[in-house]
Residue, then its C-alpha position, 0 to 999 in steps of 0.5 A: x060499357x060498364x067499365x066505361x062507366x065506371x071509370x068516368x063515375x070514379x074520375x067525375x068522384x076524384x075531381x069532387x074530392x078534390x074540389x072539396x079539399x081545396x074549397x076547405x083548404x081555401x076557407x082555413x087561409x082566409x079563416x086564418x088571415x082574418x085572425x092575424x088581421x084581428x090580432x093586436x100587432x105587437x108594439x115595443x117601446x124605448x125611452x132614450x136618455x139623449x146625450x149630446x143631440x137635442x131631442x127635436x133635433x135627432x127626432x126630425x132626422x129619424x123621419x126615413x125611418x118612420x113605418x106605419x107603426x112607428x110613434x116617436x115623441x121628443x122632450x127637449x127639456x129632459x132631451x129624452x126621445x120616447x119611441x114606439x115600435x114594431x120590434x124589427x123598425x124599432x132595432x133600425x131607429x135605435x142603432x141610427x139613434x147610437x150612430x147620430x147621438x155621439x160627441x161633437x169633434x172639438x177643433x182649433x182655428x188660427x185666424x189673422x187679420x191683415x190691413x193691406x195698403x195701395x200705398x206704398x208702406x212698410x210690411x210686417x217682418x213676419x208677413x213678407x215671407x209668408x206664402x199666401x201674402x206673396x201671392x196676394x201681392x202678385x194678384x192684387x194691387x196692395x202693396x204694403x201689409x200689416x198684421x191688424x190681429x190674430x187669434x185662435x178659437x176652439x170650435x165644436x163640429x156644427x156649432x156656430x162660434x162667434x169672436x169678436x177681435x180687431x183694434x177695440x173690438x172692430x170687428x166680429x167674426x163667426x165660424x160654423x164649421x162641419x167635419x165631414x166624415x170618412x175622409x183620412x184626412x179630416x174635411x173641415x167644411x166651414x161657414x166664415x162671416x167677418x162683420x165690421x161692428x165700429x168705426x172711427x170718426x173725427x171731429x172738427x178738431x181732428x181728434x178720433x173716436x170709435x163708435x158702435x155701427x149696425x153691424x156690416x157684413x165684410x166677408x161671407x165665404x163657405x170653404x172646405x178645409x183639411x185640417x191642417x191646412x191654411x188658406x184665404x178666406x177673403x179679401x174686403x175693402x174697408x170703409x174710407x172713414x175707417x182707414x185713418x189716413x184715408x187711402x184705399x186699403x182691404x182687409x185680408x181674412x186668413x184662417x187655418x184649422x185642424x181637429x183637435x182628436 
């Protein structure tokens, strides 16, 4: 009988004991978390000197990677982002920041500009073995095609450039072109606008004279590109008063495009 009692003292001291340790052990966590909790958090800071994106622009393109801690403020005067962090966000903002702050792809596109004609008419030498004019010639009802002007533009990726060209500068054209990456053979997706900015008018004596219009929008096309290749961007009808002899003509917007590395 006494051992009996014994045994149940002792387990009954055990379970005790056992309390009490976890008891203790639960209060030294809690002691400890309170301190964390107290502790100020440790925040790093870096200025960047920005060179070739501007400050409010890199700034919003950084926002998924924006924590709790995280504090960026642009200077678009000094193009300088200031960011504050804790150190393992601060290393992610910083390499995305090295990945978007690097220099624009320069490229090169040749544009022509074609009259077409229902009439039938002469066409340029260099225009009736030319591929893309063949086959407008099967899809279309012009018959006769004559090289208006041809240029070339330099361009910067995601830069919009704007030429104006044409006989006394008839016309407008703006070219925002986008490099997309990770394609061997350079994607060029390109946003082309051809504007018509004068026209011809006559007067009772027959005589011809250009004047300057609120601008008018021809062609709108948004295209991918491989650079190197050529292609037809779109084809517009003019306006009667713009065409001297008064039939029915387009005008046929032509552009090839490559990067220039």
């Amino acid at each position: 009988m006494k051992t009996k009692k014994a045994t149940k003292f002792f387990l009954t001291l055990v379970l005790a004991t056992t309390l009490v340790v976890s008891l203790n052990s639960f209060l030294k966590a809690a002691a400890t978390d309170e301190v964390k909790q107290q502790e100020p958090k440790v925040l790093k800071q870096e200025v960047v000197k920005l060179k070739y994106v501007e400050a409010g622009t890199l700034r919003n393109l950084l926002v998924p990677y924006f924590g709790p801690d995280t504090r960026i403020s642009a200077d678009n005067k000094s193009n300088v982002l200031t960011v504050s962090d804790n150190p393992e966000n601060l290393e992610k903002i910083l390499a995305a920041i090295r990945k978007i702050d690097v220099q624009p792809k320069d490229l090169v596109f040749t544009i022509q500009l074609i009259i077409a004609s229902e009439a039938e008419g002469p066409t340029d030498p260099e225009l009736k073995n030319d591929p893309l004019v063949k086959e407008l010639k099967k899809l279309l009802r012009f018959k006769s095609f004559q090289l208006l002007d041809a240029t070339m533009v330099r361009a910067i990726d995601r830069k919009e450039s704007m030429i104006n060209f044409g006989p006394n500068n008839q016309f407008e054209i703006l070219l925002k072109p986008e490099v997309a990456e990770g394609q061997p053979s350079g994607n060029i997706k390109l946003n082309v606008t051809l504007r018509q900015r004068k026209e011809m008018k006559s007067l009772p004596s027959g005589e011809r004279f250009w004047v300057t219009i609120n601008p008018v929008t021809l062609i709108d096309s948004h295209l991918s590109l491989k650079s190197g290749d050529r292609t037809v961007v779109g084809v517009s009808r003019m306006n009667v008063s713009s065409s001297p002899d008064g039939d029915n003509k387009g005008l046929i917007l032509i552009i090839s495009g490559k990067i220039a590395f």
